[in-house]
C-alpha positions in Angstrom: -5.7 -24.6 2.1 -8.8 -26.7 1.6 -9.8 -26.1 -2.2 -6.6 -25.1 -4.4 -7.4 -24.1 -8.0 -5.0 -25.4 -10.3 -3.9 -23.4 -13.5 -2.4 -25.5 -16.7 0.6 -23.8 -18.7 0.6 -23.9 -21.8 3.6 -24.0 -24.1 6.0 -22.6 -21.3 9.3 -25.0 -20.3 8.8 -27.0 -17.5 10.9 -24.5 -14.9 8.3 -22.3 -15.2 6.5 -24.0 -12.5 9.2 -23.5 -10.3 9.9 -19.8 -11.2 10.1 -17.8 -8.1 6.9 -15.8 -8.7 5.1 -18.8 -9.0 6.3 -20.7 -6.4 5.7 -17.8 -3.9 1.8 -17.1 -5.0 1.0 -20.8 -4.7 2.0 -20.0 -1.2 -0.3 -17.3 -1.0 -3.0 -18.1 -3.1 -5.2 -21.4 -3.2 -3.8 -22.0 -6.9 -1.8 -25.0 -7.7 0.4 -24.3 -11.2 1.1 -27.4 -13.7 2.3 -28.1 -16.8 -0.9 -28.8 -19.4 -1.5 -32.1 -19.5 -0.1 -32.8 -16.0 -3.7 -32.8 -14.2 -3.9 -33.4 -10.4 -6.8 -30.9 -10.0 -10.0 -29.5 -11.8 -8.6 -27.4 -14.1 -10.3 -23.9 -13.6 -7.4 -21.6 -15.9 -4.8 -21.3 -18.2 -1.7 -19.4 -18.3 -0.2 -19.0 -22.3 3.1 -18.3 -22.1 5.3 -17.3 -25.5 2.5 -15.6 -26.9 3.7 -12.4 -28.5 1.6 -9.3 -29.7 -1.0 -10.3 -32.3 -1.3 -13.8 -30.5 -4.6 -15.4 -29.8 -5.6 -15.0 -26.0 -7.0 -18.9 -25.8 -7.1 -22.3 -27.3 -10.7 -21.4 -28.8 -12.7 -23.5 -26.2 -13.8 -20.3 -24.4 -14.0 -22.9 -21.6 -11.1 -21.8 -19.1 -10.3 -18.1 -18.5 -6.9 -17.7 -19.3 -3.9 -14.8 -19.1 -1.6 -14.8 -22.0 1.9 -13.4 -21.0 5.4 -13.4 -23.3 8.3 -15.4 -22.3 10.6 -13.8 -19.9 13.8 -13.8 -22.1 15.4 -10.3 -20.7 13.8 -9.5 -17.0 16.2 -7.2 -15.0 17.6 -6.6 -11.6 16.7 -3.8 -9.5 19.7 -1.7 -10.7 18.5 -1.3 -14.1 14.7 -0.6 -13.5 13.7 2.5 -16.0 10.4 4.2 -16.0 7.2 3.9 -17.7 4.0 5.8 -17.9 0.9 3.5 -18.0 -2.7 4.7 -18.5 -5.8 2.3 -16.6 -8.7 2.4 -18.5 -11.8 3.5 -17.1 -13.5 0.2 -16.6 -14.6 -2.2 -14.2 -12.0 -5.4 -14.8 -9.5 -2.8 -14.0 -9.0 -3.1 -10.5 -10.6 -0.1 -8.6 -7.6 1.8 -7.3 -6.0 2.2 -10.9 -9.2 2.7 -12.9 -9.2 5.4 -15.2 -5.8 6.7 -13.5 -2.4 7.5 -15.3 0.8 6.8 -13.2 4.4 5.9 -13.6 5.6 2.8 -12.5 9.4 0.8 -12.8 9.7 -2.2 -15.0 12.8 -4.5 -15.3 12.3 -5.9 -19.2 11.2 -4.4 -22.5 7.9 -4.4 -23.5 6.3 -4.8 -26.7 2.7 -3.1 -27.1 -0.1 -6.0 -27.4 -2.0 -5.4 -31.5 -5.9 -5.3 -30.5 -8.1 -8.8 -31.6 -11.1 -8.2 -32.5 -13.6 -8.4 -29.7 -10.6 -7.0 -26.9 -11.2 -4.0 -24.9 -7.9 -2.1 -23.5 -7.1 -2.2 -19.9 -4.5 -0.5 -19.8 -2.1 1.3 -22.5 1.1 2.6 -22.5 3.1 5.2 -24.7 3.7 2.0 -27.7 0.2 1.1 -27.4 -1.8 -1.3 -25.6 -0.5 -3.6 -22.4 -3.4 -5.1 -21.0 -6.1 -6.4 -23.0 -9.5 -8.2 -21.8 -11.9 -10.6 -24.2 -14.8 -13.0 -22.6 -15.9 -15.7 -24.5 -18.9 -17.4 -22.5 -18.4 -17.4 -18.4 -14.5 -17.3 -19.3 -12.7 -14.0 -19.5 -9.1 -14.1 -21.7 -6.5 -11.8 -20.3 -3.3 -10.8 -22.5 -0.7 -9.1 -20.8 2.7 -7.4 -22.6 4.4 -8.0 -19.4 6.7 -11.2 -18.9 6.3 -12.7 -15.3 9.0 -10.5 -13.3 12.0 -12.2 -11.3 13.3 -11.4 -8.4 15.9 -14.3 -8.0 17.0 -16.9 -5.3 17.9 -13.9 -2.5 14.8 -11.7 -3.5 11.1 -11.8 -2.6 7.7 -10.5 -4.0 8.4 -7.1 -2.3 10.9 -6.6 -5.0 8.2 -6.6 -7.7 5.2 -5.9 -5.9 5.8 -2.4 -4.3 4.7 1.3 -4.7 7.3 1.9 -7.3 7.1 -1.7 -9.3 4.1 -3.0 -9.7 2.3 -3.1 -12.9 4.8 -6.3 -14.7 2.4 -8.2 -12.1 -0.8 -6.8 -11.7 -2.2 -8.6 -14.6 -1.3 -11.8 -13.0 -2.2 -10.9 -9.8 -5.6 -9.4 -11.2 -6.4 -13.1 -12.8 -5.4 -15.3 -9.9 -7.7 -13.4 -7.7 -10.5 -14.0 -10.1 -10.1 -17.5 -10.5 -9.8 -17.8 -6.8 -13.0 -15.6 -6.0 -15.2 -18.5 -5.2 -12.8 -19.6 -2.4 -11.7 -15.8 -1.0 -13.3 -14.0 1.7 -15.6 -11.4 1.1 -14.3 -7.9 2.1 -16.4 -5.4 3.8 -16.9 -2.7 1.5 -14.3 0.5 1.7 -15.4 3.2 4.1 -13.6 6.6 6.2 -11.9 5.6 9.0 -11.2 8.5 11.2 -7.8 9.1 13.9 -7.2 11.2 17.2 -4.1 11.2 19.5 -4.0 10.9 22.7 -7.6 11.0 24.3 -8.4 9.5 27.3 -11.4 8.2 28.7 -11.6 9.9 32.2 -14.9 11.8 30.5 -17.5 12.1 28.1 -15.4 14.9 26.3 -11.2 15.2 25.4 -11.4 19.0 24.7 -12.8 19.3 21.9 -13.5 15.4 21.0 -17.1 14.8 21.9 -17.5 10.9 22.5 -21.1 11.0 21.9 -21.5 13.3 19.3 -19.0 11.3 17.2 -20.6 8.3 17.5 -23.7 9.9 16.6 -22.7 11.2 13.5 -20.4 8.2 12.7 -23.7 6.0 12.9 -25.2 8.9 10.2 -22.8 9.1 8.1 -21.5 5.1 8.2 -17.6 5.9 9.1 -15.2 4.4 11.7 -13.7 6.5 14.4 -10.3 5.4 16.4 -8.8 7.0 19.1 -4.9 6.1 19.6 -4.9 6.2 23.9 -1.9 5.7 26.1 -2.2 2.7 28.3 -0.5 4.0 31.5 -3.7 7.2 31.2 -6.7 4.1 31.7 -5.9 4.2 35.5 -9.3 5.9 35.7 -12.2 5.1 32.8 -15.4 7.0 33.2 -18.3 4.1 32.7 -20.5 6.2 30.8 -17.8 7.2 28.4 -16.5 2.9 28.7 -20.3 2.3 27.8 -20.5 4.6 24.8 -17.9 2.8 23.2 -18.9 -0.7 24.2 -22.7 -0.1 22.6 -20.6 2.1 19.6 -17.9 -0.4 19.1 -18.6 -0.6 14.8 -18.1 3.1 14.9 -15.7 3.6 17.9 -12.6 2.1 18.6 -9.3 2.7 20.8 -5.9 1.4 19.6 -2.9 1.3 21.5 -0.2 4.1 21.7 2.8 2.9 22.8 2.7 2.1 26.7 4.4 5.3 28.7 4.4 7.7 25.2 8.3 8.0 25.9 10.5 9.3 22.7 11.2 6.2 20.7 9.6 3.8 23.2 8.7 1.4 20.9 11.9 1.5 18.9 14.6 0.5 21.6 16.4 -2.6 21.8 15.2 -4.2 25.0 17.1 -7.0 27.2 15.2 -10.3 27.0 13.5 -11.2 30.5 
């Protein structure tokens, strides 16, 4: 990667650093994780660790943004996951699919509800209180999180704690990291409709009721994407006018691949190497 950011820990032992979680987002992200005091890099955040509920979410400086997380003294396999209910505040540091949303989610450790500082806002709450609280002091923006950092141990992987059912013991972490890292990530295109069909070919301007031109019309009003899953082995004939739509259309018309001869299970058989 050609800028890493690098994040100092504060007041967490030194195998922190090499904790799997850690080790695995520095593979992900541009962030480079040290021990305070250990500087290779610009500092540009700080992780607290061992901070409990009622602890201070920064040093004071108000320089670096930092996330304040407990120490991970009880995280759990898999096996003993149990359930929680956690409700997103309605607000725009929650990140956009959770916001103002109540779901239940799988944790592996207990959790002890954060108590409010003066000058925090709530992110996200759960039925002992508060989880996920947000202060800004300048530029910077102090993140506290009643979550430990999950494990998933040596034979695991991210998957195991970042999932539809387990999630939220590292969304907070997640959430910061991609903060931090903003200046260095690419720049989305912003959410819109995309729109399927199966099985239309392009032998004419029409596929029974699927009017090429009339979709791309309406795409182009409306600002939506249309694709059309089409069978290889059916392009032995392409009408040009239909070909031509979709090359002058191609932001709101698109064709993907089905399969090859749209045989039962073609793409799920065990084939010979050549």
């Amino acid at each position: 990667m050609s800028h890493l950011f690098q994040v100092d820990i504060r007041r967490g032992s030194p195998d922190i650093v090499m904790s799997e979680v850690l080790s695995t987002l520095e593979g992900l992200l541009p962030v480079k994780f040290t021990l305070a005091g250990q500087r290779r890099l610009e500092g540009v955040g700080e992780m607290i660790v061992g901070e409990r509920a009622g602890g201070t979410s920064c040093d004071g400086s108000g320089v670096a943004s930092s996330l304040s997380v407990p120490p991970n003294e009880n995280s759990a396999q898999a096996s003993v996951l149990k359930d929680v209910t956690v409700v997103f505040a309605d607000d725009p540091q929650v990140p956009f699919p959770f916001r103002g949303k109540s779901l239940r989610n799988r944790i592996g450790c207990a959790v002890n509800a954060l108590k409010v500082i003066g000058g925090e806002k709530v992110l996200a709450s759960g039925e002992a209180g508060p989880l996920w609280t947000l202060s800004t002091m300048g530029d910077a923006k102090h993140f506290r999180s009643a979550f430990p950092l999950p494990r998933f141990g040596p034979e695991g992987g991210l998957k195991d704690v970042l999932n539809e059912e387990r999630f939220v013991e590292i969304l907070p972490l997640l959430h910061w990291l991609r903060d931090l890292c903003a200046p260095a990530s690419y720049a989305s295109p912003p959410l819109r409709a995309c729109f399927m069909f199966d099985d239309p070919n392009l032998h004419w301007q029409r596929y029974g009721y699927v009017d090429f031109k009339q979709i791309a019309t309406n795409a182009a009003k409306e600002n939506y994407h249309v694709s059309f899953a089409t069978i290889p082995l059916d392009c032995w004939f392409t009408h040009m006018r239909t070909a031509a739509l979709f090359r002058t259309s191609s932001k709101y018309l698109s064709l993907a691949i089905h399969g090859n001869n749209h045989t039962r299970k073609e793409l799920a058989r065990n084939y010979t190497k050549p």
